[in-house]
N, C-alpha and C positions, 0 to 999 in steps of 0.2 A: 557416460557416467559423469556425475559431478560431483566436485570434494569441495566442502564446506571452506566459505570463506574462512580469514579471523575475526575473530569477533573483535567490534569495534564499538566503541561507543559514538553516538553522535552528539554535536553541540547543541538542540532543539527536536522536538518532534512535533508538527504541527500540521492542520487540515486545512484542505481550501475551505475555502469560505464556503460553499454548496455543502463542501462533506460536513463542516463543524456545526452548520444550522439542521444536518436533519440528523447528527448525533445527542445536539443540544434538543430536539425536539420527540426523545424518545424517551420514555417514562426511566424515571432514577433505577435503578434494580434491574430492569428489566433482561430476561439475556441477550439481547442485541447487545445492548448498551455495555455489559459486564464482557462481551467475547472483544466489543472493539476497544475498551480499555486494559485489557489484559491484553493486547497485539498493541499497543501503543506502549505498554508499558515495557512490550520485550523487544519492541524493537528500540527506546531507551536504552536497552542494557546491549544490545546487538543490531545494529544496523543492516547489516547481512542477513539475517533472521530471515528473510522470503527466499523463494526463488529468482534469481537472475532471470529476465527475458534477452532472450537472441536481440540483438539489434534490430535485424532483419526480420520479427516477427512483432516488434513493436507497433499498435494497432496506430497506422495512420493520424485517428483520432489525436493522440495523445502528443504526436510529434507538431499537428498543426495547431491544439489549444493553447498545450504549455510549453511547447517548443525544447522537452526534454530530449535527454540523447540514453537514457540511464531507467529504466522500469524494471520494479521486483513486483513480485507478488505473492503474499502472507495466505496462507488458508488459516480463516477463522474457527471451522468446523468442517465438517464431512463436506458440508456443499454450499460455505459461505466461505470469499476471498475477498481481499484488504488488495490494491493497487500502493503505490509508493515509489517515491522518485527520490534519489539523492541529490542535494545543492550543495554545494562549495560556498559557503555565504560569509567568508572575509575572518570568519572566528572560529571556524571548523565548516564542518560538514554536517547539515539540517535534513532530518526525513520529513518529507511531503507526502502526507496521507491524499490520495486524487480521488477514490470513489470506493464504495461497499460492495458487491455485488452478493446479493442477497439467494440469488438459485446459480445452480451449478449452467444450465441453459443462458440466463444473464450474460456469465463469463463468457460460453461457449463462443455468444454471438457478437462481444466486445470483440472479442481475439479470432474470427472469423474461422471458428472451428465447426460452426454450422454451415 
């Protein structure tokens, strides 16, 4: 069982560079676009807002790209999830949007649940 963070606000919320080009590269409106800016915008007001990943089930990938030690994970909709890292960046603490995963199988196969 897990019990909800507190809610926190963080100093920044912002995408890598991969994720902010192929957010900036989907039509204005459209509901991609509309599910990741309403998940950016709550995780704005709550940083805690995803689920905690285990340390120990943090996918390899992610420890040798960005060298985090800290992964959440947002469900956007039924079978769309938002990845996200916390930084400590000298003025508070910044969420790092790291990638979209558009099918529920996506995820499965990131987190080696296939």
């Amino acid at each position: 069982m897990t019990y909800p963070l507190k809610k926190k606000k963080p100093s920044s919320a912002n995408a890598i560079r991969e994720l902010s080009d192929f957010i900036v590269s989907l039509d204005k409106g459209c509901y991609l676009e509309k599910i990741i800016t309403k998940a950016k915008e709550k995780l704005l007001d709550n940083m805690f807002s995803g689920e905690p990943v285990q340390k120990k089930l943090i996918p390899r990938y992610y420890i040798q790209r960005y060298d985090l030690n800290n992964l959440y994970v947002l469900d956007l909709d039924s079978s769309r999830r938002l990845s996200y890292t916390l930084l400590h960046n000298g003025i508070g603490v910044a969420v790092i949007l790291l990638e979209v995963f558009l099918t529920h199988k996506e995820y499965e196969k990131k987190f080696g649940y296939t």
